[in-house]
C-alpha positions as a Markdown table, in Angstrom:
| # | Residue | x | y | z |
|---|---|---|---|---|
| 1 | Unk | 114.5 | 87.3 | 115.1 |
| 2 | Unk | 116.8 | 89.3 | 118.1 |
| 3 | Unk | 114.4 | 92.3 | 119.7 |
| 4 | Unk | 116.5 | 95.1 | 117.8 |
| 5 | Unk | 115.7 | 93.5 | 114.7 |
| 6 | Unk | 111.6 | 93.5 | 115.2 |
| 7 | Unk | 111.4 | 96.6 | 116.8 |
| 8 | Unk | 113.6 | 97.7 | 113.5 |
| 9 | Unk | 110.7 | 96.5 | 111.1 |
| 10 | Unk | 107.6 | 97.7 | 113.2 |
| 11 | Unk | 109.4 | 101.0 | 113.0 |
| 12 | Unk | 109.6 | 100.9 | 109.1 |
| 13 | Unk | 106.2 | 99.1 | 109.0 |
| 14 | Unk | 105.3 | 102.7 | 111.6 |
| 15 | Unk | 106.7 | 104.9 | 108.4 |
| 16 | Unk | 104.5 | 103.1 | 106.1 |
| 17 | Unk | 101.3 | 104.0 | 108.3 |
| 18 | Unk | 102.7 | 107.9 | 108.4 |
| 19 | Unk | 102.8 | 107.7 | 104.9 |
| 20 | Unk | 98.7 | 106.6 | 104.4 |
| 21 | Unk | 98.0 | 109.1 | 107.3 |
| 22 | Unk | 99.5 | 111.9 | 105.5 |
| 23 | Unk | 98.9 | 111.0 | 102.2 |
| 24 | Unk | 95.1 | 110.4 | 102.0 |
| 25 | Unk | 95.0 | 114.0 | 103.4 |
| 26 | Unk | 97.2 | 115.6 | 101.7 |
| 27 | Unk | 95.8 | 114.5 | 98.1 |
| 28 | Unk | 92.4 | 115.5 | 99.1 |
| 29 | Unk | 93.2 | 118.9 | 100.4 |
| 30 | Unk | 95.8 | 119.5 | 97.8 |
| 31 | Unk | 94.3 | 117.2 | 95.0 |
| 32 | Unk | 96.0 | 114.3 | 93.4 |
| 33 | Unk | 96.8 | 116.0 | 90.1 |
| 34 | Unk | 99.4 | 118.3 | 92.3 |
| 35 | Unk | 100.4 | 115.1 | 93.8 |
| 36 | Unk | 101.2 | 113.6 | 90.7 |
| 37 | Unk | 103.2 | 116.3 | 88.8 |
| 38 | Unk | 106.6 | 117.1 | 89.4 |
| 39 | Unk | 105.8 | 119.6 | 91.8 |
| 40 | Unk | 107.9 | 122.0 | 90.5 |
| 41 | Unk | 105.5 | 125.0 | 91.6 |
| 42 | Unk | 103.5 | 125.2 | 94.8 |
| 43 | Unk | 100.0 | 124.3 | 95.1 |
| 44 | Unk | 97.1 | 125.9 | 94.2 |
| 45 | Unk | 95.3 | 124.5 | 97.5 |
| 46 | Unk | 97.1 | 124.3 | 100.7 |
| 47 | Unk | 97.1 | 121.6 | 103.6 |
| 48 | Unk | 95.6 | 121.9 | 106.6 |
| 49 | Unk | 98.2 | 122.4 | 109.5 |
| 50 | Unk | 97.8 | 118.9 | 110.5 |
| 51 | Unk | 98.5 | 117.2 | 107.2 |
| 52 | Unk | 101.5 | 119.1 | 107.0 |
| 53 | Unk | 102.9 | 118.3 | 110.8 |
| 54 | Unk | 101.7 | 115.0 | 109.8 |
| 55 | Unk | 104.2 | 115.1 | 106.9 |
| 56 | Unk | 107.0 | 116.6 | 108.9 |
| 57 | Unk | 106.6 | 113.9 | 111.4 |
| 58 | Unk | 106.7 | 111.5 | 108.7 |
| 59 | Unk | 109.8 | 114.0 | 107.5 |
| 60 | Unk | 111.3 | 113.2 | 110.9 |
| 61 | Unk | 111.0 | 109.9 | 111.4 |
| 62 | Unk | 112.8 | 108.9 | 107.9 |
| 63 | Unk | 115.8 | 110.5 | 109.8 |
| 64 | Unk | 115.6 | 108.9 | 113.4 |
| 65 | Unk | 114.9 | 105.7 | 111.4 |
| 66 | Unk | 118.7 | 105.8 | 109.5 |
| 67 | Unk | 119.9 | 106.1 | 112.6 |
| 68 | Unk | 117.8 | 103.7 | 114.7 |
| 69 | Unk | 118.9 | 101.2 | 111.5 |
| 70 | Unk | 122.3 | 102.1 | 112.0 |
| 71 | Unk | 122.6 | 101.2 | 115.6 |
| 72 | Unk | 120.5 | 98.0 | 115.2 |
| 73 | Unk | 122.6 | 97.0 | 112.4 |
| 74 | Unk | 125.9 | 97.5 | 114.1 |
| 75 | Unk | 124.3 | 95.4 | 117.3 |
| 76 | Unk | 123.4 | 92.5 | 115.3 |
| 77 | Unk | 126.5 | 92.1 | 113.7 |
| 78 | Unk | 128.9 | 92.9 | 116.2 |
| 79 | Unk | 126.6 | 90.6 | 118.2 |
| 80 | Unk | 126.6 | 92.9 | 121.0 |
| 81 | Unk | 122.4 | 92.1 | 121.8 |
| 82 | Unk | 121.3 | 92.4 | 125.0 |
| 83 | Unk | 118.4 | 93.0 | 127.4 |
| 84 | Unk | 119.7 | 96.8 | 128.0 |
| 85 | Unk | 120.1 | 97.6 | 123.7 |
| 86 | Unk | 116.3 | 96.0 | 123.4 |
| 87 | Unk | 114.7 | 97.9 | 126.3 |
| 88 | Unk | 116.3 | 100.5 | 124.4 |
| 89 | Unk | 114.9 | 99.6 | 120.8 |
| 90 | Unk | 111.3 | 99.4 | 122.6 |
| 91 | Unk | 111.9 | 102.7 | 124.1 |
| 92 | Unk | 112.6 | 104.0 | 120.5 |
| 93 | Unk | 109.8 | 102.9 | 118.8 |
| 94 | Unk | 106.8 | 104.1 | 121.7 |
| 95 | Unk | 108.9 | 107.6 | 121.6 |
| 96 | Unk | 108.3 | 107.3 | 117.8 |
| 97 | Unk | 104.5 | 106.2 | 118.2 |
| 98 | Unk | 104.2 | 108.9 | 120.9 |
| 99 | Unk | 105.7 | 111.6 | 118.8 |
| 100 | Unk | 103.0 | 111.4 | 115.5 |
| 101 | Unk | 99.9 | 112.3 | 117.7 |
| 102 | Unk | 102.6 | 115.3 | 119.8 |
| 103 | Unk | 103.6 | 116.4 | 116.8 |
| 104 | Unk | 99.9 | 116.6 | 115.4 |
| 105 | Unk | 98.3 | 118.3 | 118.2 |
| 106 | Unk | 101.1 | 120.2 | 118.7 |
| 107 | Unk | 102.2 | 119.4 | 122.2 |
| 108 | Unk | 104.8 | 121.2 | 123.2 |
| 109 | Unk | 107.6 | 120.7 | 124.9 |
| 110 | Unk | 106.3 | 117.3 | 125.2 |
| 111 | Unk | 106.8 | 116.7 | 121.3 |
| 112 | Unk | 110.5 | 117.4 | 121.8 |
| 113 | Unk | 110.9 | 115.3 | 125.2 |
| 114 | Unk | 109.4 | 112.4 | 123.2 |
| 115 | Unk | 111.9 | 113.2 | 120.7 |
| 116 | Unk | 115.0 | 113.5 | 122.8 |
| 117 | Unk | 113.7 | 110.1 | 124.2 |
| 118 | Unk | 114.0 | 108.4 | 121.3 |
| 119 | Unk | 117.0 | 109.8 | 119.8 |
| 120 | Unk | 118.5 | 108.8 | 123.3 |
| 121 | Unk | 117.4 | 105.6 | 123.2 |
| 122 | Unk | 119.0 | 105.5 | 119.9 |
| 123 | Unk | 121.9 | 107.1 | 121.2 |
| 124 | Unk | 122.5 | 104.3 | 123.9 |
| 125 | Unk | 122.6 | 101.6 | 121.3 |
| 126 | Unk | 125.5 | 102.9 | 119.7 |
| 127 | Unk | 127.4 | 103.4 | 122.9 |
| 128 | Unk | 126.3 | 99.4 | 124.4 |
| 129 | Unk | 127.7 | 98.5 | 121.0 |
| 130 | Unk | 131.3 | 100.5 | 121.4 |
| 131 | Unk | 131.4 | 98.9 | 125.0 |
């Protein structure tokens, strides 16, 4: 397996650990029968303001994660790997490890220069793959 492609599935295996670490939270705080309807009211009980930045950054990372797919997809079949796109996949996935405990502590601007980081890394891909 090329670098692009393992850095690709420890970043969806990274949005399977966001999802435990917001759901066991979120279903105690909110409780598990609002979890299980349809949710087509608001909750009763609220989350505490980590659980929900911890399910925005969850939130977030679904969308740098299309993207950082995209660019690893486009790499591997154009065949365009290379030591610069998988110091940039690495890049992407410690700016995505970096931005859960940012975005739940609330660190600021750091949480959005870890983002930039990794949607540049992203970013970079793309362009190594058009050159």
């Amino acid at each position: 397996m090329t670098p692009e492609l393992t850095v690709l599935t420890l970043a969806a295996l990274l949005q399977v650990l966001q999802f435990v670490l917001v759901a066991v939270p979120a279903n105690i705080q909110v409780g598990s029968g609002y979890m299980m309807s349809p949710r087509d009211r608001p909750p009763s009980r609220q989350m505490s303001d980590g659980t929900a930045r911890l399910g925005r950054a969850f939130e977030n990372h679904f969308q740098g994660l299309i993207l950082f797919g995209i660019a690893v997809a486009v790499t591997q079949m154009s065949g365009q790997n290379s030591a610069f796109t998988a110091t940039c996949a690495w890049v992407y996935l410690a700016a995505r490890v970096l931005f859960v405990p940012a975005y739940f502590f609330g660190w600021t601007p750091g949480r959005t220069l870890i983002w930039v980081t990794g949607f540049l890394a992203t970013t970079l891909i793309l362009i190594a793959a058009l050159i």
